[in-house]
C-alpha positions as a Python dict, from the first residue, in 0.01 Angstrom:
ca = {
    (1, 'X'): (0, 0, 0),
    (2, 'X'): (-254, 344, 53),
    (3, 'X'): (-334, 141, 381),
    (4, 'X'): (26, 84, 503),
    (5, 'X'): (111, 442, 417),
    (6, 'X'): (-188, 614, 593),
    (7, 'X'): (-55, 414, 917),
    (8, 'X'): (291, 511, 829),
    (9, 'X'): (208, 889, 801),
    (10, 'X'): (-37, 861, 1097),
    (11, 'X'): (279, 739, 1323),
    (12, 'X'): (501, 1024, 1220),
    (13, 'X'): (236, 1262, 1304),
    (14, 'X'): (178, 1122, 1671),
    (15, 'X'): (568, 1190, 1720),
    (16, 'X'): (452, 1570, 1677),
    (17, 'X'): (91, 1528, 1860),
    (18, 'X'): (176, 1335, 2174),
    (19, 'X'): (567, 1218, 2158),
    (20, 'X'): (565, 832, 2310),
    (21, 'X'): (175, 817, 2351),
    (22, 'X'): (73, 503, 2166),
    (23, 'X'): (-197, 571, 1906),
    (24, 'X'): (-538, 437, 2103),
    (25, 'X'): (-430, 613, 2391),
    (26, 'X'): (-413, 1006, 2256),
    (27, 'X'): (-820, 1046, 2274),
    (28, 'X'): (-819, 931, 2615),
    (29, 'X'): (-521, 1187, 2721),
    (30, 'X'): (-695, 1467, 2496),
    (31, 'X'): (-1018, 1402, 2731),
    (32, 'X'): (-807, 1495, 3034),
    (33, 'X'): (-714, 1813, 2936),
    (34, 'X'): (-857, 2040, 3235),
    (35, 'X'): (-1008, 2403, 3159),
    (36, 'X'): (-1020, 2657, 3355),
    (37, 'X'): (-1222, 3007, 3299),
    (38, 'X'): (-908, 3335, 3393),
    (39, 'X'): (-1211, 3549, 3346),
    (40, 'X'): (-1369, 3822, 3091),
    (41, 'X'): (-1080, 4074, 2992),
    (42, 'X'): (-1106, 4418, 2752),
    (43, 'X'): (-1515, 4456, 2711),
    (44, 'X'): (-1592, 4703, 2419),
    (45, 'X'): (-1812, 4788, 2174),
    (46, 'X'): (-1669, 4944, 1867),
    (47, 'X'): (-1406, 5227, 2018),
    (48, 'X'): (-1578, 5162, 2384),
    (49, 'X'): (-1402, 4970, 2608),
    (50, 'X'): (-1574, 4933, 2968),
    (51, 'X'): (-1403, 4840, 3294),
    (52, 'X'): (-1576, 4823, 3644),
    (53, 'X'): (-1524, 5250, 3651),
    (54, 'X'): (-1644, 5330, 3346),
    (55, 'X'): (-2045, 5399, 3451),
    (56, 'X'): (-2051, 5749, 3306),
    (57, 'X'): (-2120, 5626, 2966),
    (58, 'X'): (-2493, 5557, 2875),
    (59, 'X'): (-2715, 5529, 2648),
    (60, 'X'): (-2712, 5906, 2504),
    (61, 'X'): (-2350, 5878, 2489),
    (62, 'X'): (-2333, 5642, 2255),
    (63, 'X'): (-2655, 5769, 2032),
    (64, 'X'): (-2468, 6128, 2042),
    (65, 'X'): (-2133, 5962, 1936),
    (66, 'X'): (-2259, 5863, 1585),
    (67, 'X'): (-2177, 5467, 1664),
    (68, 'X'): (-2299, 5240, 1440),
    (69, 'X'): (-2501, 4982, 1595),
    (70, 'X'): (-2644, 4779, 1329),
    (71, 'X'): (-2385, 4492, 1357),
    (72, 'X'): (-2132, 4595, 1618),
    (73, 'X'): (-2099, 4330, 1899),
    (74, 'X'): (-1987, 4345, 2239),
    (75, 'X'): (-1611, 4216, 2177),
    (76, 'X'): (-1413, 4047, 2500),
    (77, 'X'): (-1110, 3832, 2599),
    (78, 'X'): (-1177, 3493, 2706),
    (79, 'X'): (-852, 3368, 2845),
    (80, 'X'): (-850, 2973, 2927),
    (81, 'X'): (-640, 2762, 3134),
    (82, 'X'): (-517, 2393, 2984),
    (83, 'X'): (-396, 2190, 3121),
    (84, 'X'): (-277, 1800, 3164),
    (85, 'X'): (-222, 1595, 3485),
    (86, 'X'): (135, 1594, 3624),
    (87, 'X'): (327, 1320, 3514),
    (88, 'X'): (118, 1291, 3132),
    (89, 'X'): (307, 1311, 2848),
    (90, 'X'): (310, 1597, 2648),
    (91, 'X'): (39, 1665, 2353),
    (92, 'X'): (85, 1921, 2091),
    (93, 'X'): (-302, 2012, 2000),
    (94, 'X'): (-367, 2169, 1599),
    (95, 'X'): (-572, 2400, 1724),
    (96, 'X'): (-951, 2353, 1872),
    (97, 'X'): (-1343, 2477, 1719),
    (98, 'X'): (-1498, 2630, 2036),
    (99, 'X'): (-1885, 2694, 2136),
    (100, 'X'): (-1976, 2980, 2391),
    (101, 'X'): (-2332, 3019, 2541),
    (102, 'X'): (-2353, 3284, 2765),
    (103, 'X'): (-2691, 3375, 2955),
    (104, 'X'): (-2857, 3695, 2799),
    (105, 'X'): (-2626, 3654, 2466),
    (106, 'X'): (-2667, 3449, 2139),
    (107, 'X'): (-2446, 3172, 2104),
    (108, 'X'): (-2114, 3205, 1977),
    (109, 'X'): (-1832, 3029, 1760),
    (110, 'X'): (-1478, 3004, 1668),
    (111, 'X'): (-1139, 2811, 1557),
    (112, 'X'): (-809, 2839, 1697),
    (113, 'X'): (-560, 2722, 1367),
    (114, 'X'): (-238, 2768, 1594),
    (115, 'X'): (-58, 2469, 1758),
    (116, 'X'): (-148, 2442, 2110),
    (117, 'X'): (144, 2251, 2368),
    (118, 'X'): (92, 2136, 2701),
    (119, 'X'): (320, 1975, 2915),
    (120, 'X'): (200, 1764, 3218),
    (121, 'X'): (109, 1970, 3532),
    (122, 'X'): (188, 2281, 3339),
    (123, 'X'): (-95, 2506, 3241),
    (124, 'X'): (-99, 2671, 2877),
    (125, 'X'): (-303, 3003, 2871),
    (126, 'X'): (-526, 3039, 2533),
    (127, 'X'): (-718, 3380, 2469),
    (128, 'X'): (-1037, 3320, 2293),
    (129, 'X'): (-1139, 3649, 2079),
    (130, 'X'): (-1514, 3620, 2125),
    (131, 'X'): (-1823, 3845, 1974),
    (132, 'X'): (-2114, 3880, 2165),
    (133, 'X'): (-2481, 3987, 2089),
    (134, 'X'): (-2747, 4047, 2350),
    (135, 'X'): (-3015, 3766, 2281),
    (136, 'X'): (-3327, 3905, 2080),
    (137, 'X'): (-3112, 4215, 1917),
    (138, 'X'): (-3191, 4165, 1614),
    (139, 'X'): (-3604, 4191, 1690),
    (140, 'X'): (-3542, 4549, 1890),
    (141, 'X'): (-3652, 4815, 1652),
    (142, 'X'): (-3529, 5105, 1825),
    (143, 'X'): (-3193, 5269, 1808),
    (144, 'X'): (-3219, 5367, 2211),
    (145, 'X'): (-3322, 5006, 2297),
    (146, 'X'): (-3074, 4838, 2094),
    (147, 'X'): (-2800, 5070, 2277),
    (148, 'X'): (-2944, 4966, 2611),
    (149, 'X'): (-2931, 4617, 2518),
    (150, 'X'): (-2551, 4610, 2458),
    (151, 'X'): (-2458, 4847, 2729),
    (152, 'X'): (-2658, 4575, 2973),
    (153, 'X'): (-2466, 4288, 2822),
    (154, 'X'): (-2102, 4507, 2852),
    (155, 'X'): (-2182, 4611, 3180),
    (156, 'X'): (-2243, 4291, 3312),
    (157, 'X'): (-1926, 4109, 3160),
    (158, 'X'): (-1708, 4409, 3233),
    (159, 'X'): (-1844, 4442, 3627),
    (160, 'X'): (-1810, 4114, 3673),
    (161, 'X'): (-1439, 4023, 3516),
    (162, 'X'): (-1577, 3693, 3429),
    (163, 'X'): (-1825, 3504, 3232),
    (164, 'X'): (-2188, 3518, 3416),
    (165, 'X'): (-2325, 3147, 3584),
    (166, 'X'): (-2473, 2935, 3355),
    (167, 'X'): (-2247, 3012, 3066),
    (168, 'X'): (-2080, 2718, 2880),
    (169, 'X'): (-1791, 2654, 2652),
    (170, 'X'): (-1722, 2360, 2486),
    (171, 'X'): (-1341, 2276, 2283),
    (172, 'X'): (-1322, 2027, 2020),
    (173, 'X'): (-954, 1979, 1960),
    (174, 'X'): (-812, 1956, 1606),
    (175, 'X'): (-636, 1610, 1492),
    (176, 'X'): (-429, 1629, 1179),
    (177, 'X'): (-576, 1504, 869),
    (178, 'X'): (-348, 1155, 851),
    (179, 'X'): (-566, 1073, 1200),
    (180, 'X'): (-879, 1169, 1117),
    (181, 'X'): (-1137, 856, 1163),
    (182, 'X'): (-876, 659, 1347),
    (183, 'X'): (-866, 879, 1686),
    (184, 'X'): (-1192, 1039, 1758),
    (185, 'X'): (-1120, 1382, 1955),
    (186, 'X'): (-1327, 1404, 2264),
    (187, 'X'): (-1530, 1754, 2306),
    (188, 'X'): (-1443, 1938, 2659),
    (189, 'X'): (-1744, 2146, 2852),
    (190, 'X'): (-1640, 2427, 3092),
    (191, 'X'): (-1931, 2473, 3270),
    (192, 'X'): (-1972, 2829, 3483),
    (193, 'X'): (-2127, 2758, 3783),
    (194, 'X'): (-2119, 2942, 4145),
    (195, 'X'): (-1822, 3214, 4172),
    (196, 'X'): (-1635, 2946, 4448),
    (197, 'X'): (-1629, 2663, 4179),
    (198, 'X'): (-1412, 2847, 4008),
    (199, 'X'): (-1520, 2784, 3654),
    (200, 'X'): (-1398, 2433, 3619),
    (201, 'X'): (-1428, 2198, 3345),
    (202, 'X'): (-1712, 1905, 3389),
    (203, 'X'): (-1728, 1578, 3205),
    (204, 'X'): (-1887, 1567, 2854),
    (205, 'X'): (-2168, 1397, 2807),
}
């Protein structure tokens, strides 16, 4: 009876998660989702917020404005691109856990809890809130070179508008409970190559 009713709640659930998809086939649909970097938007740290013209602040700005380091991150916008193949049927995703490694930075980590729908051939823009700290912070003793050390990482994000090559995110997307160990979700890598690539997502291993 347990048995029935798991497979019972499991089908109501897909009517939300992928309308007419048939149960085996929502991890391969989830594993077509496309990503697509929009870039690096509002770089700050603390009160500081950066943009391509802001090169007057430095290091002694920041030690003279009584900022406290210890702790404070460089914060950004990650804005993604989802999307499905035209023609797909629609999936509503739960949400997704997300990785970020960015080159210079220590990794990063996150959860989006708010439902996610895409519509074949119809992209869906998510902003990731992501936290950044320059790799090795934490071993810098002084106050000046731990100010340099975020400034570098700012700078670059904010001069840039995107996230540097070699950087990679990875999505896990978020199954209700009722499916969990009967659809596996599939993890999707954005890899950040060469400026003309674009940003595109590349197959999992």
């Amino acid at each position: 009876m347990a048995f029935r009713f798991r497979w019972l709640a499991a089908s109501v659930l897909m009517t939300s998660l992928s309308g007419c998809l048939a149960l085996p086939q929502v991890g391969f649909m989830l594993g077509r989702i496309a990503l697509s970097s929009m870039g690096v938007e509002n770089v700050r740290i603390g009160n500081y917020h950066f943009s391509p013209g802001l090169e007057g602040i430095d290091e002694l700005t920041l030690l003279s404005s009584g900022l406290a380091l210890a702790g404070l991150p460089v914060n950004v916008d990650l804005p993604l691109a989802m999307v499905l193949p035209a023609g797909t049927p629609s999936i509503t995703l739960q949400g997704f856990d997300w990785q970020l490694q960015v080159p210079g930075a220590e990794p990063a980590a996150g959860e989006v809890t708010e439902p996610i729908s895409l519509t074949g051939g119809e992209p869906a823009t998510v902003t990731l809130p992501v936290s950044l700290e320059p790799e090795g912070l934490d071993e810098l003793s002084s106050r000046a070179n731990r100010v340099s050390s975020l400034l570098s990482l700012a700078r670059r994000l904010s001069r840039a508008g995107a996230l540097p090559t070699g950087s990679q995110l990875t999505l896990t997307p978020t199954l209700p409970a009722a499916l969990d160990g009967i659809v596996t979700a599939p993890t999707l890598t954005l890899d950040i190559g060469d400026p003309a690539d674009g940003g595109q997502q590349t197959p999992s291993a």
